[in-house]
C-alpha positions, -999 to +999 in steps of 0.1 A: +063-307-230+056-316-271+027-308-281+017-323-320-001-298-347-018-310-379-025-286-405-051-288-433-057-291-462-020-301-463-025-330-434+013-328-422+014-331-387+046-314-364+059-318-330+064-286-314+068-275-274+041-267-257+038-225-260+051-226-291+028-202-322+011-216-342+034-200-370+065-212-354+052-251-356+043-237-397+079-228-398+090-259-380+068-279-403+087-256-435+051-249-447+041-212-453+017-191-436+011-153-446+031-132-421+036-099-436+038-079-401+068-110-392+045-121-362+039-082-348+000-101-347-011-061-366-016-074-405-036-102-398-028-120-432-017-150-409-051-162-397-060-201-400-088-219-383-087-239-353-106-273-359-095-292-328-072-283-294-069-254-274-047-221-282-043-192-259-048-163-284-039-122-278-070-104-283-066-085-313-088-059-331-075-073-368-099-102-363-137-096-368-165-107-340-180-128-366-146-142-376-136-153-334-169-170-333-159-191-364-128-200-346-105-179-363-072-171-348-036-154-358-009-180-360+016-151-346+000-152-316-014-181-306+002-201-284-003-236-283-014-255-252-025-291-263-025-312-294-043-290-324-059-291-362-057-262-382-065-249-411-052-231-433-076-207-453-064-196-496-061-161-481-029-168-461-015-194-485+013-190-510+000-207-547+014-204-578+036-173-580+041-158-608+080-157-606+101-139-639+128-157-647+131-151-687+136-175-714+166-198-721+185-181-749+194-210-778+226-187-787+252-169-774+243-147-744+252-111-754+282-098-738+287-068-755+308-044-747+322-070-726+347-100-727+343-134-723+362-144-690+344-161-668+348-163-632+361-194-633+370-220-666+389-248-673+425-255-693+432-289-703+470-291-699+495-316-718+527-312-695+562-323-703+571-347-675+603-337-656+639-352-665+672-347-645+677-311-669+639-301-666+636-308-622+608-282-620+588-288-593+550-304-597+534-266-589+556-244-605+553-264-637+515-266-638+516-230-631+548-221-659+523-240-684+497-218-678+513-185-680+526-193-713+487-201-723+477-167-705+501-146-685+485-135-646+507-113-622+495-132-590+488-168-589+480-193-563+471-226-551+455-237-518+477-261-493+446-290-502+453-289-538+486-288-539+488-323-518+472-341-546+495-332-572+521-354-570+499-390-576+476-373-596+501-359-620+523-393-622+488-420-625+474-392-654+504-396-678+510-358-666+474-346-683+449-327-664+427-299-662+425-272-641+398-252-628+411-211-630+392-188-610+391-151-607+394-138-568+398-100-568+435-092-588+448-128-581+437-161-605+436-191-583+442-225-594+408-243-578+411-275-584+432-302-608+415-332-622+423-361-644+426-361-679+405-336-700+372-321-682+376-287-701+345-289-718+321-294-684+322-264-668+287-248-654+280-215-633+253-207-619+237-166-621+217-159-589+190-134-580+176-136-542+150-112-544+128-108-507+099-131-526+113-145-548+146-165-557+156-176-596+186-194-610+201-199-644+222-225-649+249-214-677+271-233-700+308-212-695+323-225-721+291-218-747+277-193-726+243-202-731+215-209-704+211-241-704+177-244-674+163-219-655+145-222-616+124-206-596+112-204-561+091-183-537+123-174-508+113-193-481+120-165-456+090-152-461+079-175-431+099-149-410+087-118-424+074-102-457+099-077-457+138-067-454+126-046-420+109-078-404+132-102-413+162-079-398+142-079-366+140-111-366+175-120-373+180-101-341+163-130-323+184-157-308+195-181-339+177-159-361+200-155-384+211-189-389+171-196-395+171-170-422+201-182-437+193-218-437+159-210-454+177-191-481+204-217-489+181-246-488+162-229-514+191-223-532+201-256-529+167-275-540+168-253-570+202-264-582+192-301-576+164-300-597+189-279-625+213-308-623+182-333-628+166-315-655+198-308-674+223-343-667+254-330-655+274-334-626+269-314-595+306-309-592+313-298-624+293-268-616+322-244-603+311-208-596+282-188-586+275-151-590+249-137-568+229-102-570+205-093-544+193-063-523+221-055-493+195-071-470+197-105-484+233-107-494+237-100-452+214-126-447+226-154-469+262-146-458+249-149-417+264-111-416+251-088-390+225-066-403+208-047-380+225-015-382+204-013-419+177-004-401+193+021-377+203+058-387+232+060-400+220+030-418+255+014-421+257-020-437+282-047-425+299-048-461+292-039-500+318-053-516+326-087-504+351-105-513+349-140-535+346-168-507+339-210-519+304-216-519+305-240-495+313-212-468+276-201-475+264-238-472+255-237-508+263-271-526+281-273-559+318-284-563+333-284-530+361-259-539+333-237-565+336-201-557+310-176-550+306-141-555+284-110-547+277-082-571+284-053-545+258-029-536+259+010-532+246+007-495+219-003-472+186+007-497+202+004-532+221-030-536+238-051-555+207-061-577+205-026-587+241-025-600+233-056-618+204-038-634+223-011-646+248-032-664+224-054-677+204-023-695+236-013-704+228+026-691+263+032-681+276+029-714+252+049-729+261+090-738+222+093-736+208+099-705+187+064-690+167+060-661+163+026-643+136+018-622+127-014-600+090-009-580+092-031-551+087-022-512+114-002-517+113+017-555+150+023-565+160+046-589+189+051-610+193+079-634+224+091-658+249+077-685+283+067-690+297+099-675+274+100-640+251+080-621+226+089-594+204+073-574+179+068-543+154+044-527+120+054-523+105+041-490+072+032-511+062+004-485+041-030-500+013-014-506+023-024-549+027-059-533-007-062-524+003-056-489-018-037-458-050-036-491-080-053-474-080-074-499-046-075-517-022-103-525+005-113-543+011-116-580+000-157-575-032-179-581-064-163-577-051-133-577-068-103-601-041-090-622-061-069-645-087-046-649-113-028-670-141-006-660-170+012-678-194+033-666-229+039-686-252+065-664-264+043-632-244+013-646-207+003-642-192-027-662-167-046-641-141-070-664-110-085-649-083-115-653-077-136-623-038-155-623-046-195-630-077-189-644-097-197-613-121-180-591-107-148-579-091-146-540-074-111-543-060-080-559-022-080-570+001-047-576+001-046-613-041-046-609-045-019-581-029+003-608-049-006-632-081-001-609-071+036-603-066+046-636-101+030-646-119+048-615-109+077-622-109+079-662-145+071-649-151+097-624-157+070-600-130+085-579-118+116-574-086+134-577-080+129-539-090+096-532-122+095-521-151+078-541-177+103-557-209+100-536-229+115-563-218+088-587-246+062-592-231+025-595-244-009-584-208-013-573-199+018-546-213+007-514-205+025-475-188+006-449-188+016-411-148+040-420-161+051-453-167+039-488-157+008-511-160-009-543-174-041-549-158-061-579-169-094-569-191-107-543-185-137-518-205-163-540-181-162-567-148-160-551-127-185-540-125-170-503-163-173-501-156-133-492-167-100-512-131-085-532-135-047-523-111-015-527-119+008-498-107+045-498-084+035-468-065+014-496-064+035-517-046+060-499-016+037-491-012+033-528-014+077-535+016+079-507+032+046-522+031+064-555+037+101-542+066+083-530+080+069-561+069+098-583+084+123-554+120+106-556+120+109-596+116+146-595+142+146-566+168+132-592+157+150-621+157+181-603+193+175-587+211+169-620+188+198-639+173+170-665+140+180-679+118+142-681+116+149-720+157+150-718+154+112-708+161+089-739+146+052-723+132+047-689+143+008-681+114-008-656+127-038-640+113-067-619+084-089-617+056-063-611+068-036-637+068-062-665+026-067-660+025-031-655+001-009-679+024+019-687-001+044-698-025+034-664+004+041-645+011+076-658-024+085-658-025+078-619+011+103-616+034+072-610+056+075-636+065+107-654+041+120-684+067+113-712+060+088-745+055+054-740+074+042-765+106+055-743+096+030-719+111-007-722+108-033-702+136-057-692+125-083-669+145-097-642+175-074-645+195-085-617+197-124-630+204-110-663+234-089-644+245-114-623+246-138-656+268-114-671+292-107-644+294-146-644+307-150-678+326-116-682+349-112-654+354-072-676+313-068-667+320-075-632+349-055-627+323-025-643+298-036-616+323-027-588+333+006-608+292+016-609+292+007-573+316+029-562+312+055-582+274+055-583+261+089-563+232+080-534+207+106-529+193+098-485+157+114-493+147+113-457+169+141-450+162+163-484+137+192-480+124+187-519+119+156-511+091+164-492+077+192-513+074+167-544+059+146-521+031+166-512+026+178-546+021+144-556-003+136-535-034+140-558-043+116-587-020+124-604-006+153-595-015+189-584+002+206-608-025+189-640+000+201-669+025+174-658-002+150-670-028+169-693-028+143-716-044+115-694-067+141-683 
């Protein structure tokens, strides 16, 4: 039986069956609802408010008294059982994101030490028509014309375009243009059109990151970006995570869901590309793709559950180049699409991009890359050797299981400064959009324990100084928290606190990171002062305060000035494997030859871990200057 559910303030109305969540008539609906936990009903970032209708709702403990008798419910687990109004409260929307995407370069896009050969490009072709002496056929003559331009060992042709070439050729006075695109060790003739089309060709440079997904649109015969997009990825409705959206991929149709999500954002974005910029759709003829082995399985519809299961096997790495449309992504019918391969289940194919696109691994120096996320990967070495791990350092950098944490989007706290002056502490911070504040993102947590502790706020351990004097520190019914803005000026209507049960998910999320680090340093005898640049990539570590995050024993004690930040590294790869088919072919050499360090299983591991379990560290002469 359908039951209908109107959601506010946004005032679209679904038709769902009766039994159905309330977050699976939000995902019916395509509008997002927080759902970190993907519907477990324990995170209880999903709650909206029921204004009309009855729901049958699990009794849960993440929900207040106070908050029940206000009609607050979780959307994961509330079932519907008549016609409903909800609402949907600032603290489980999704507004504004602050996504990285770069700027559009106005000249060439550096390829260096790479050439220009991109996956796929166009050659106009004046051909001799045939005569009783010259009776090659149509195919072998395109294809004889094109070997003398550039010589391939394999070439071929699909059975689709080969049927076209006989009118084609004859009603085009025997000019046209074909597409050439690179599959593995054989160049494929993709298409033939009329006349000369050489100089519209377009490829699009991919990164699907777990929040967020960007695109540059790139000229291939200029080799400039020509627009850029971005989008929050859409399967965050199914989990905030690559763990919850595996699970639920393992649900009937799940996967399909996931993919669909994925390639309509994928899709939307290229439209508005294609608006913004003029050109033709189909003139767009290649995509290269990075993302963690998690997406790439999900984009694909491959199975992926055996990522989460020791051994931790993925399905595939290295995939091979397939036509878009197999994916259900829309360009030119025949446009191809490929993945930058991954080095397995936890370190991916946007890694590999990374570490071409900082250019480590043609370095004789020794370079470190680093990408904070749920999962902190690491790669460390130079052109000679390449190691690397993922850190299991959970969301707590996200803004995730932190009372009062969020993501790096509107309303959201992004830094902080705090002085103390004997009973009196000053409190300054900037809030995302410029609004009233609703949260505290990653880049701002850090931030917050640098400044309590520089101001003995906090202690070394975690826990707030009870002899400290400060309007601010107040006791809660589990222990102590501070108060930087109280419910009359926030958005939420609700105080913004750090409690010291936040605070120790972010000393294991950063024990964890800073644990790994002296894993690979340790395993390849390199001192952190042997290091020449430590590359920090991705959308938190380019707001991150490199000093505040040494002083709290994230990141290793070594000059700042050896630390550079380089954005969104695995777009900038993927745009160069794109227009270099030589940087792509060193993408699959770093791939395979790239040495993975499983840190659940190593016994130092867990001994750096420990140690780092104080702010910063145990060992104080790792860090005596921020002391």
């Amino acid at each position: 039986m359908p039951v209908k559910v109107t959601f506010l303030p946004i005032g679209k109305t679904v038709e769902v069956q009766k039994d159905s969540t309330i977050l699976e008539a939000a995902q019916e609906a395509g509008i997002y609802i927080n759902s970190i936990c993907g519907g477990a009903g324990v995170c209880g970032k999903c709650k909206v408010l029921l204004k009309e209708g009855y729901v049958d709702s699990k009794n849960t403990p993440v929900l207040t008294e106070e908050e029940k008798e206000k009609g607050y419910t979780l959307a994961c687990t509330s079932k519907i059982y008549s016609d409903i109004v909800v609402e949907i409260p600032l603290i489980s929307r999704l507004e504004g994101v602050k996504i990285l995407t770069g700027e559009i370069s106005t000249s060439v896009i550096q390829t260096q030490p790479y050439e220009i050969c991109p996956l796929t490009y166009k050659l106009f072709l004046n051909l001799t028509p045939p005569s009783l002496i010259d009776n090659t056929s149509d195919l072998s003559r395109i294809e004889s014309t094109i070997q003398n331009k550039k010589s391939y060992k394999i070439m071929q042709t699909g059975l689709t375009v080969i049927k076209q070439l006989s009118d084609l050729l004859r009603k085009n006075d025997w000019q046209v243009t074909v597409t050439l695109g690179q599959r593995g060790g054989t160049m494929e003739i993709v298409q033939v059109e009329p006349k000369d089309t050489s100089l519209y060709n377009y490829g699009i440079a991919l990164d699907i990151g777990t929040t967020t997904v960007v695109i540059y649109l790139v000229d291939l015969n200029t080799c400039r970006i020509i627009n850029t997009q971005a989008t929050y990825n859409s399967q965050i409705q199914f989990g905030d995570d690559v763990i919850s959206r595996i699970q639920y991929a393992e649900l009937p149709d799940g996967t399909a869901k996931l993919q669909k999500a994925i390639t309509d954002d994928i899709n939307n974005l290229i439209v508005e590309a294609v608006k913004e910029t003029k050109i033709d759709i189909n003139d767009i003829t290649s995509i290269v793709c990075a993302g963690n082995t998690t997406m790439i399985h999900l984009l694909l519809a491959l199975h992926s559950s055996n990522i989460r299961k020791m051994p931790y096997i993925p399905t595939a790495t290295f995939l091979p180049v397939i036509r878009a449309r197999e994916a259900n992504i829309k360009i030119n019918p025949r446009g191809l699409l490929s993945c930058i391969p991954a080095v397995g289940s936890y370190v991916g194919g946007d890694i590999t991009a990374g570490v071409i696109a900082c250019g480590m691994a043609e370095k004789e120096s020794i370079s470190m890359l680093i990408d904070i996320g749920t999962n902190g990967e690491i790669v460390l070495g130079n052109k000679d050797w390449l190691v690397c791990c993922s850190a299991s350092a959970g969301p707590s950098f996200e803004g995730v299981g932190i009372k009062c944490g969020m993501r790096a989007s509107k309303g959201a706290i992004e830094k902080v400064n705090i002085s103390a002056q004997k009973d009196k502490c000053n409190v300054n911070y900037k809030v995302i959009g410029g609004v009233k504040p609703r949260g505290i993102c990653g880049s701002a947590l850090i931030d917050i324990i640098s400044e309590l502790l520089k101001t003995g706020i906090l202690s070394r351990t975690g826990k707030f100084n009870r002899e400290v004097v400060c309007q601010h520190l107040r006791q809660y019914s589990e222990g102590y928290e501070f108060v930087f803005e109280t419910g009359e000026n926030t958005d939420t209507k609700q105080d913004i606190v750090i409690q010291e049960g936040d605070i120790a998910s972010i000393l294991r999320s950063k024990a964890a990171i800073y644990a790994s680090i002296s894993v690979l340093l340790k395993e390849m005898g390199v001192a952190p002062d042997d290091i020449e640049t430590i590359f920090i990539a991705g959308g938190f570590g380019n707001y991150l305060n490199i000093p505040k995050a040494i002083s709290i024993g994230l990141l290793p004690n070594i000059p700042v000035e050896k630390y550079k930040f380089i954005g969104n590294s695995s777009v900038n790869g993927a745009t160069l494997g794109l227009i270099s088919n030589d940087a792509y072919e060193k993408a699959e050499e770093i791939a395979r030859k790239m040495t993975y360090f499983e840190l659940m299983v190593n016994q130092e591991f867990m001994h750096e871990f420990v140690a780092a379990m104080f702010f910063p560290h145990t060992n104080l002469e790792l860090f005596k200057e921020y002391l």
